[in-house]
C-alpha positions as CSV (number, residue, x, y, z in Angstrom):
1,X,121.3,80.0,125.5
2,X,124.8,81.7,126.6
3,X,127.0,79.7,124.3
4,X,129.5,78.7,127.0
5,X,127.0,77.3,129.5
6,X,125.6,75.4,126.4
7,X,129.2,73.8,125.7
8,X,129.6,73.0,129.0
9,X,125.9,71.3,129.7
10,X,126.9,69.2,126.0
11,X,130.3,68.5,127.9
12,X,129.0,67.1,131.3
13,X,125.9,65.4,129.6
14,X,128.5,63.2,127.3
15,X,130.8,62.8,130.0
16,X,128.5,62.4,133.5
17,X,128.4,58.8,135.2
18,X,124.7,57.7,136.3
19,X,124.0,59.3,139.8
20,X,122.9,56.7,142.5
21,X,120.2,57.9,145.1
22,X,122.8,56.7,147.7
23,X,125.1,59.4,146.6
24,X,122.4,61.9,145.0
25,X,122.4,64.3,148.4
26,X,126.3,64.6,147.8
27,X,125.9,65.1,143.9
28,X,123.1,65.8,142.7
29,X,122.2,70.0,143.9
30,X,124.7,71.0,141.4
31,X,124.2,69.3,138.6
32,X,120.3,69.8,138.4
33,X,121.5,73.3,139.3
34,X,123.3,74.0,136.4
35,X,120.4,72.0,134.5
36,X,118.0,74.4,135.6
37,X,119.6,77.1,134.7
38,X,120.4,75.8,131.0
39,X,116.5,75.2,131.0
40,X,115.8,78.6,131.6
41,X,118.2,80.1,129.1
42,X,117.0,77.9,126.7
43,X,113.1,78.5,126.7
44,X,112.5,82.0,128.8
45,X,111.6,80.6,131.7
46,X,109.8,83.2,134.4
47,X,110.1,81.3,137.2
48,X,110.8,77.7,138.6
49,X,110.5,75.3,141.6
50,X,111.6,71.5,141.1
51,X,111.5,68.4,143.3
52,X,112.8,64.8,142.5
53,X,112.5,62.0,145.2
54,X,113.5,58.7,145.2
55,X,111.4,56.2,147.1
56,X,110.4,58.2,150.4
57,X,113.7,60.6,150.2
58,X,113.5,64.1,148.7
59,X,117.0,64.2,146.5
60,X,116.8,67.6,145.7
61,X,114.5,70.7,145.8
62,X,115.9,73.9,144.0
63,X,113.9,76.6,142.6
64,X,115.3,80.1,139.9
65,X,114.5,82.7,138.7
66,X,111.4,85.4,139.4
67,X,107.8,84.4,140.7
68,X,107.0,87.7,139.8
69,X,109.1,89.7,137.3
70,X,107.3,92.7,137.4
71,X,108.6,93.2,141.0
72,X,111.2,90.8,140.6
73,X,110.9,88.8,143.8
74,X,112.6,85.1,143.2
75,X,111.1,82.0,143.1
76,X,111.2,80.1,146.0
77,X,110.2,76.3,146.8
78,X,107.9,77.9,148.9
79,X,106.4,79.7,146.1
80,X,102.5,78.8,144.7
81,X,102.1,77.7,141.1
82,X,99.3,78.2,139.0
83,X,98.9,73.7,138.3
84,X,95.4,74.1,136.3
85,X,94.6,71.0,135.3
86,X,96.9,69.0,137.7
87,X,93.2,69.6,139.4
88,X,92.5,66.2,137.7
89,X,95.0,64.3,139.8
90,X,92.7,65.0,143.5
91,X,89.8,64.2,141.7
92,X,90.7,60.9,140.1
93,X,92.3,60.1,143.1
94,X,89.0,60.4,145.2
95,X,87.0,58.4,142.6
96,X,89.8,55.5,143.1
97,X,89.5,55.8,146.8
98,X,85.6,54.9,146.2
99,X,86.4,52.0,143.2
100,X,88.9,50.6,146.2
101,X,86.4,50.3,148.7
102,X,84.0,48.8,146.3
103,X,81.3,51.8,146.0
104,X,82.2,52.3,142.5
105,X,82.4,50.2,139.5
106,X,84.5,52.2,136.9
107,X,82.6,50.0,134.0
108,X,79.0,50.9,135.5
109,X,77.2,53.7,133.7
110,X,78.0,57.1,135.7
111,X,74.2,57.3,136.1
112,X,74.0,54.6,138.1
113,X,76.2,57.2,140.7
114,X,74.9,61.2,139.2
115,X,71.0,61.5,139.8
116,X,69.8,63.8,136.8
117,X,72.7,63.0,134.3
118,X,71.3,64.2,131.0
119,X,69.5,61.3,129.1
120,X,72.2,61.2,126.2
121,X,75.1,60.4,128.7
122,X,73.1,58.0,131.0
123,X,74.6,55.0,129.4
124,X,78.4,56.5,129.5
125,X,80.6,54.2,132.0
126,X,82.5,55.9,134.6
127,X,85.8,55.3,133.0
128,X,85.2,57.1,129.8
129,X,84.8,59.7,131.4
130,X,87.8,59.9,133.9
131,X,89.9,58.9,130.3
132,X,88.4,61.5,128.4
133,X,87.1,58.8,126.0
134,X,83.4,59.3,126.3
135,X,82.8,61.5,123.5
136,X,80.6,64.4,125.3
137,X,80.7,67.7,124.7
138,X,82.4,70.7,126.2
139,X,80.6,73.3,128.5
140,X,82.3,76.5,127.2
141,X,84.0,78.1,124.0
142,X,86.7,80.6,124.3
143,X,85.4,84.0,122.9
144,X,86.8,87.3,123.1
145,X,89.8,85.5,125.4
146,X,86.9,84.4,128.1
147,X,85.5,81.5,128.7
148,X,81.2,81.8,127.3
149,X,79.4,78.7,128.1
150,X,76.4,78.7,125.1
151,X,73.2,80.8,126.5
152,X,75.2,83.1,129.1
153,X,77.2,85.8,128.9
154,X,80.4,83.9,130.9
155,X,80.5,80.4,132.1
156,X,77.2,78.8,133.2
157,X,76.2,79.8,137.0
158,X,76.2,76.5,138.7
159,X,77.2,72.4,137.9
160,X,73.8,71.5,136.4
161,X,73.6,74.7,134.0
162,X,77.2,73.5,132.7
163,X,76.2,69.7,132.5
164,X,73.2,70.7,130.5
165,X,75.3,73.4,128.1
166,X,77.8,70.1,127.0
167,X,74.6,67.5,127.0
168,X,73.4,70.0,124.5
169,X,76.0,69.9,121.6
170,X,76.7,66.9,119.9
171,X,78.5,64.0,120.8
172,X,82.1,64.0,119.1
173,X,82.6,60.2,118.8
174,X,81.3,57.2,120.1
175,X,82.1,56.3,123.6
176,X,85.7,54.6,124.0
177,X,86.0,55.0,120.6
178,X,89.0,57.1,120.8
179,X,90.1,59.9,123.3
180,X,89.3,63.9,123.0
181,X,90.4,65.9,126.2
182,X,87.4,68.0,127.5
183,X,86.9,69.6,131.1
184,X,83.1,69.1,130.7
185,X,84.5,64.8,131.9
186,X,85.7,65.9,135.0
187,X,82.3,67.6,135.9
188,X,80.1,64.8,135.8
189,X,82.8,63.5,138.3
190,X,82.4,66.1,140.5
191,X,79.2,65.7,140.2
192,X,79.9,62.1,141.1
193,X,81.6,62.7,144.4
194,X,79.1,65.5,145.6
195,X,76.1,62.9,145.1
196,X,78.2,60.3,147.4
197,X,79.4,62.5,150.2
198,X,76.7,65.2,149.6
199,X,79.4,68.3,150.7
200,X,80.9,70.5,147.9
201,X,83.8,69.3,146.0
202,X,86.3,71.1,147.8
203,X,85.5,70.3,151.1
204,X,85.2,66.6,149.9
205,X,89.2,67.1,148.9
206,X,90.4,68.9,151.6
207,X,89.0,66.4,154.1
208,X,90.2,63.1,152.6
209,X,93.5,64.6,150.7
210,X,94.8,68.0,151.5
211,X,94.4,67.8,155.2
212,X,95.3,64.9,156.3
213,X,98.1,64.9,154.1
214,X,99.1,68.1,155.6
215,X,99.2,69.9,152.5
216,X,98.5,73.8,153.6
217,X,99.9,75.3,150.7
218,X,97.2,73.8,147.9
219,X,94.2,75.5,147.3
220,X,92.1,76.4,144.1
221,X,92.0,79.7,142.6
222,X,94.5,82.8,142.5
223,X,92.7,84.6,144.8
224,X,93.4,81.8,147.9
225,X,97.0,82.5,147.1
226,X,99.0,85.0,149.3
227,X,100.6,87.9,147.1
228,X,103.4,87.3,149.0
229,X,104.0,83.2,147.7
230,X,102.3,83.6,144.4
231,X,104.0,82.6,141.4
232,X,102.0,85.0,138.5
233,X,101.2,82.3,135.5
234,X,103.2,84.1,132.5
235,X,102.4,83.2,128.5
236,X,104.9,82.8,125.9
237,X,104.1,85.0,122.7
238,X,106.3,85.5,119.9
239,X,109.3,84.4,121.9
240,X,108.8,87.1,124.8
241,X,106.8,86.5,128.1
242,X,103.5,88.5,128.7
243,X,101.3,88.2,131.6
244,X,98.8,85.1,131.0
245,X,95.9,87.4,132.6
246,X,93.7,84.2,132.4
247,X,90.1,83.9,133.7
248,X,89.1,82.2,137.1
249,X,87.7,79.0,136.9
250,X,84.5,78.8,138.4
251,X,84.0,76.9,141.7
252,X,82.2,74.1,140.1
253,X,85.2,73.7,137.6
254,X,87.7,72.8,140.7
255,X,87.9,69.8,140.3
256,X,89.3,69.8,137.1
257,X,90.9,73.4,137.1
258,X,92.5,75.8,138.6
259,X,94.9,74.2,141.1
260,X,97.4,76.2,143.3
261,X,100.0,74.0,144.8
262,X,104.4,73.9,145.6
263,X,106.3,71.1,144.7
264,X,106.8,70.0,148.4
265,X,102.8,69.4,148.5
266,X,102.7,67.5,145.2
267,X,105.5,65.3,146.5
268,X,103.7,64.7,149.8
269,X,100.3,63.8,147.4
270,X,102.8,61.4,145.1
271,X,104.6,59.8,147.8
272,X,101.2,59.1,150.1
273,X,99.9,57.2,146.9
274,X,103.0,55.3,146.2
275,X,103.0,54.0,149.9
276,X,99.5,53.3,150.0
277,X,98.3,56.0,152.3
278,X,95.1,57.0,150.0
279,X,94.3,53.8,148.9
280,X,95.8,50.5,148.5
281,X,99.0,50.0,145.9
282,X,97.4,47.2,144.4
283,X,94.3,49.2,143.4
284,X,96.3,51.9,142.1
285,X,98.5,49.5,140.0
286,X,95.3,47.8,138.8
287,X,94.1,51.0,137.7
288,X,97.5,52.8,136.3
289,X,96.6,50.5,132.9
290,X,96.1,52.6,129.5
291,X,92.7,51.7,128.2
292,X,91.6,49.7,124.9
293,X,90.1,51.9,123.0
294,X,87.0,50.4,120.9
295,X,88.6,52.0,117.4
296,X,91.4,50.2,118.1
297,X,95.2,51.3,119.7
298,X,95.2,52.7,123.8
299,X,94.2,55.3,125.7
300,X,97.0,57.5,126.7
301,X,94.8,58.5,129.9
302,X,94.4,55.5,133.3
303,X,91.8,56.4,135.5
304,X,93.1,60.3,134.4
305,X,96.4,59.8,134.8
306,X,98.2,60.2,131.6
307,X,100.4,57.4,131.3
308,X,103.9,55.9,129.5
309,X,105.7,53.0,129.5
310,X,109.2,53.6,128.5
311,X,112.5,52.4,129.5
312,X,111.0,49.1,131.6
313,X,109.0,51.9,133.8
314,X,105.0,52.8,134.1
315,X,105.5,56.8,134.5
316,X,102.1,58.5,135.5
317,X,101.0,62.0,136.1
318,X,99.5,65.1,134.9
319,X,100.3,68.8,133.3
320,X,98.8,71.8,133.9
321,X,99.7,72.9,130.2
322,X,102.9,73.8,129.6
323,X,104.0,74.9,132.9
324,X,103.7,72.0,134.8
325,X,104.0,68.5,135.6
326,X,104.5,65.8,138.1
327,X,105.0,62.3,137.1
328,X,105.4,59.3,139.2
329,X,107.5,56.5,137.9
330,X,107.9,53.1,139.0
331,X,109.1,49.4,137.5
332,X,106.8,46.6,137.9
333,X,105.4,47.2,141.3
334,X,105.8,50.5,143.8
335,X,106.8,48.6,146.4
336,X,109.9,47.9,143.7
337,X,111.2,51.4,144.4
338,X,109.7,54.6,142.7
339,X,110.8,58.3,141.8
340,X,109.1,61.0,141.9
341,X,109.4,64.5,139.6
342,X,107.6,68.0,140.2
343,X,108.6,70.7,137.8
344,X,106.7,73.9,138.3
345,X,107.1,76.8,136.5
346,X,105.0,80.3,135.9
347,X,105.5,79.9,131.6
348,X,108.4,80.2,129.3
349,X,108.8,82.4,126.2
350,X,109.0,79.4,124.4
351,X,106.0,77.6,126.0
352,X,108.3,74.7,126.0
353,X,105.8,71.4,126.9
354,X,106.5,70.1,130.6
355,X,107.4,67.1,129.7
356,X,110.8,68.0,128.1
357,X,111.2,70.0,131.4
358,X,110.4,67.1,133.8
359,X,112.7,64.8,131.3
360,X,115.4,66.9,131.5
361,X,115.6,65.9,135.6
362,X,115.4,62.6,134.7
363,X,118.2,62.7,132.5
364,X,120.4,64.3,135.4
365,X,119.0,62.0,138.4
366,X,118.7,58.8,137.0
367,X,120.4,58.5,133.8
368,X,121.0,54.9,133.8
369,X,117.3,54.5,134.6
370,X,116.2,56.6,131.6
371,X,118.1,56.4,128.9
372,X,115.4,57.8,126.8
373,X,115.5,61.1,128.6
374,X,119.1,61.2,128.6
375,X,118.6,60.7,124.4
376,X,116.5,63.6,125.0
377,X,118.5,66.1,126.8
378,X,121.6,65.3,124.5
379,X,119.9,65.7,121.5
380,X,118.6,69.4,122.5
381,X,122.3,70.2,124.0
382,X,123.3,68.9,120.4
383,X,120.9,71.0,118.6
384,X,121.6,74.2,120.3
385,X,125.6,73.5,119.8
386,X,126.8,75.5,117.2
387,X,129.9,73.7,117.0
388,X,130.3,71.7,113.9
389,X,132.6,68.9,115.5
390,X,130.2,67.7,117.9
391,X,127.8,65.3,115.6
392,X,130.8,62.6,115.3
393,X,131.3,62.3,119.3
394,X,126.9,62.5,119.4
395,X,127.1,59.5,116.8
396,X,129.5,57.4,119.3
397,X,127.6,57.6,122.1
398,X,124.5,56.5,119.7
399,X,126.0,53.6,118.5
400,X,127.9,52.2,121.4
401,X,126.4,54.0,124.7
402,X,122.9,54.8,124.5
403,X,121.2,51.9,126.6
404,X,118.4,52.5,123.8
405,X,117.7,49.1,121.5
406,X,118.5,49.8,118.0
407,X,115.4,48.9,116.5
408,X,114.0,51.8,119.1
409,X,116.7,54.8,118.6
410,X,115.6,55.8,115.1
411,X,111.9,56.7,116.1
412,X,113.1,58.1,119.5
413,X,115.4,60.4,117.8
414,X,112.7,61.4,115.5
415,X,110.5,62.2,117.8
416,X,112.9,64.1,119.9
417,X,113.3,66.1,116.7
418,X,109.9,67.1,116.4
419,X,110.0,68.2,119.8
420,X,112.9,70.3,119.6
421,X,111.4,72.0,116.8
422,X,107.9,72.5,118.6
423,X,109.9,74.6,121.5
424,X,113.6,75.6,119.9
425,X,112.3,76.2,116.6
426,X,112.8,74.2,112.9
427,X,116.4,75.7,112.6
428,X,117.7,73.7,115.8
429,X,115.3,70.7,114.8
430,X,117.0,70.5,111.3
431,X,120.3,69.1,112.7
432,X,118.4,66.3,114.7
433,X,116.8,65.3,111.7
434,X,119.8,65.6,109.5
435,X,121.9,63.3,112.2
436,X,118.7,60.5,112.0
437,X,119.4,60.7,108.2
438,X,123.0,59.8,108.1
439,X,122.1,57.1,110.5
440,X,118.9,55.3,109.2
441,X,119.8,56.2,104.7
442,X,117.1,53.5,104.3
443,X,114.4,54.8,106.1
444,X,111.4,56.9,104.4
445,X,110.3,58.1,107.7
446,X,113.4,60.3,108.3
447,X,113.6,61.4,105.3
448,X,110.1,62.4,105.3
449,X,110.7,63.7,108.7
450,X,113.4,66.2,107.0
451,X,111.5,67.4,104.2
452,X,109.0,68.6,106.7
453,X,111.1,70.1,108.5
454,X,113.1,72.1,105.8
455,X,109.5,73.0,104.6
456,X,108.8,74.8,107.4
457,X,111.8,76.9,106.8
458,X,110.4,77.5,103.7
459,X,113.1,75.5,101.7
460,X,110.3,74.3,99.1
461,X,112.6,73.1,96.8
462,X,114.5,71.1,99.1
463,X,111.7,69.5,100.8
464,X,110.6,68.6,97.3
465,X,113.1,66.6,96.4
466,X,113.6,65.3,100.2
467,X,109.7,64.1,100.1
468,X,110.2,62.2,96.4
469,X,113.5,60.3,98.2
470,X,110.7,59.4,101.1
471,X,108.3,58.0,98.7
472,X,110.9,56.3,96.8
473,X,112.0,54.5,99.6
474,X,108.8,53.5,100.8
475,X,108.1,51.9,97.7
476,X,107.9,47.7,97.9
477,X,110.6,45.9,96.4
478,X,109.7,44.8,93.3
């Protein structure tokens, strides 16, 4: 990043007030303007489109740089990302719409609902497989940079050739066990819907989601996309963008793949759930709860819909790797108020993860009502601040400003640190961890957390010593 706009994103993140929705049309274009454009500078970002909404108001919708840099036509809010696996999100939806009128029983076996399931699956309940906790098999292997389902030379032709591929390999772990994310779940859910409505699973979601939602700019498949709209999907590699030049998806693989969309149709698909226009709140709410997990801890995944709690607020969603997300976020009950964030992007050089980008529009929006992504955001403008005078000012607002509980802020920051150095690099990362160091001495876990990272600067000696102070400290009083 340009070292002046980085001063002066540190400068307006220490000193901004939290922006109200009231006074968000007024304020907020700028701000997430210039936040944007630090996001870009920061990770290599090709192209972008963002929405954030706030109950049924759109706040702001802004969009930079190039959809396609090879001809370098901008990026628009018009323009059609590449969403992937934001697939997920239509087809979980659909198989709520059947648990809320009472035709499905997410803890029945999916057998009861899939005529012809393979034998070994038969006894599987519907939720493990929309959680990705059912322990199946997957229906391809990446080979040669294609995708080679076992016994063909590409993918298998149709559904039941892919179903039978993934019920041949072994199961990875007992069902609801624990989680493993594998695309082979979401076709014995397409499989699902096609047995119930008997059409194809496209025509199953355009009927009940993309048309009457009016939402004429989703489709599947870079080949429905007009040349003209089409944001081409980039790849990061050593630092530098390069075409992705990634494989359809075959039909059959829609519904958990291969999604074409524009933030103002995911915001229409968001806000119809939130008001109840797909299927009742209540149910959704029911459903929006992480899983208990048989080997003990929670699923990550509701009903598909990867889920947090943090800051008082359930925040749901989806990525399409690392170039996009939407996430829905909303405190106790929707009808409480909700916001909504879309960040689409065609890749970074960095493949920075989507959730620092959607985060980083939190931070802007609604600071008071994330102070974890404002932690977030600071700690990155810190990190890339070469200016040895800002830690004391960083340590202030820590101590005295951070609307983060104490007992909270020392793993936050350490886990902001690890994500730092997952998309800026271990350098940047190092004074994150350094900081949590001079403020939790006492803790092995940060020191630990240093020595890691100075290892992978190669500092062996350093992370030596820095891994014997973590040890030390973890020892039990005597």
């Amino acid at each position: 990043m340009h070292r002046a706009l980085a001063v002066a994103l540190y400068c307006f993140l220490m000193a901004t007030q939290p922006v109200s929705a009231r006074s968000a049309p007024d304020n907020l274009s700028p701000q997430l303007d210039t936040q944007l454009q630090a996001n870009r500078e920061r990770y290599g970002i090709a192209g972008q489109a963002v929405l954030v909404g706030h109950n049924r108001q759109v706040l702001y919708q802004g969009a930079s740089g190039e959809r396609d840099p090879a001809t370098h036509a901008p990026a628009t809010v018009d323009s059609i990302f590449t969403a992937q696996s934001m697939a997920k999100l239509l087809t979980s939806t659909l198989v709520m719409q059947l648990v809320d009128q009472g035709k499905v029983d997410l803890d029945a076996p999916a057998s009861r609902y899939v005529p012809d399931l393979p034998a070994a699956w038969r006894t599987i309940p519907v939720r493990d497989f929309l959680n990705h906790s059912s322990g199946i098999g997957e229906y391809y292997d990446r080979v040669d940079n294609r995708w080679i389902s076992k016994g063909y030379s590409g993918v298998a032709p149709d559904l039941a050739a892919a179903l039978k591929v993934a019920a041949a390999a072994p199961m990875r772990f007992a069902t609801g066990n624990r989680v493993q994310y594998t695309q082979a779940n979401y076709l014995v859910l397409t499989a699902l819907l096609e047995a119930h409505y008997r059409k194809p699973y496209p025509a199953i979601a355009r009927e009940r989601i993309l048309q009457p939602l009016k939402m004429t700019s989703t489709s599947w498949g870079v080949a429905s996309v007009p040349t003209q709209r089409a944001a081409v999907p980039y790849i990061g590699k050593d630092g530098q963008l390069q075409p992705a030049n990634e494989d359809p998806w075959p039909r059959y693989g829609w519904g958990h793949a291969d999604l074409q969309t524009t933030v103002g149709d995911m915001n229409r698909f968001l806000q119809a759930l939130a008001t109840g226009k797909l299927l009742r709140t209540a149910t959704l709410e029911k459903l929006w709860q992480p899983q208990t997990l048989s080997g003990g801890g929670r699923n990550f995944f509701s009903t598909g819909w990867d889920t947090t709690r943090s800051d008082g607020y359930t925040q749901v969603g989806h990525d399409g790797g690392t170039r996009v997300r939407a996430r829905l976020a909303y405190k106790g009950t929707l009808a409480s108020g909700y916001w909504v964030f879309v960040y689409l992007t065609s890749g970074s050089a960095r493949n920075v993860w989507s959730s620092t980008l959607v985060e980083s529009t939190m931070a802007v929006a609604a600071s008071e009502e994330f102070p974890h992504a404002v932690l977030s955001e600071r700690l990155i403008a810190y990190a890339l601040d070469d200016d040895a005078g800002a830690a004391p000012a960083l340590r202030t607002w820590l101590r005295d400003s951070s609307g983060i509980a104490t007992d909270e802020l020392e793993r936050a920051i350490n886990a902001d640190g690890y994500a730092i150095r997952e998309s800026l690099g271990a350098r940047r990362a190092l004074k994150v961890f350094t900081l949590n160091t001079e403020l939790y001495p006492q803790s092995a876990n940060v020191w630990d957390s240093l020595a890691e990272c100075h290892a992978a600067l190669g500092d062996a000696e350093i992370a030596k010593a820095l891994y014997a102070k973590a040890k030390a400290l973890a020892k039990p009083s005597p």
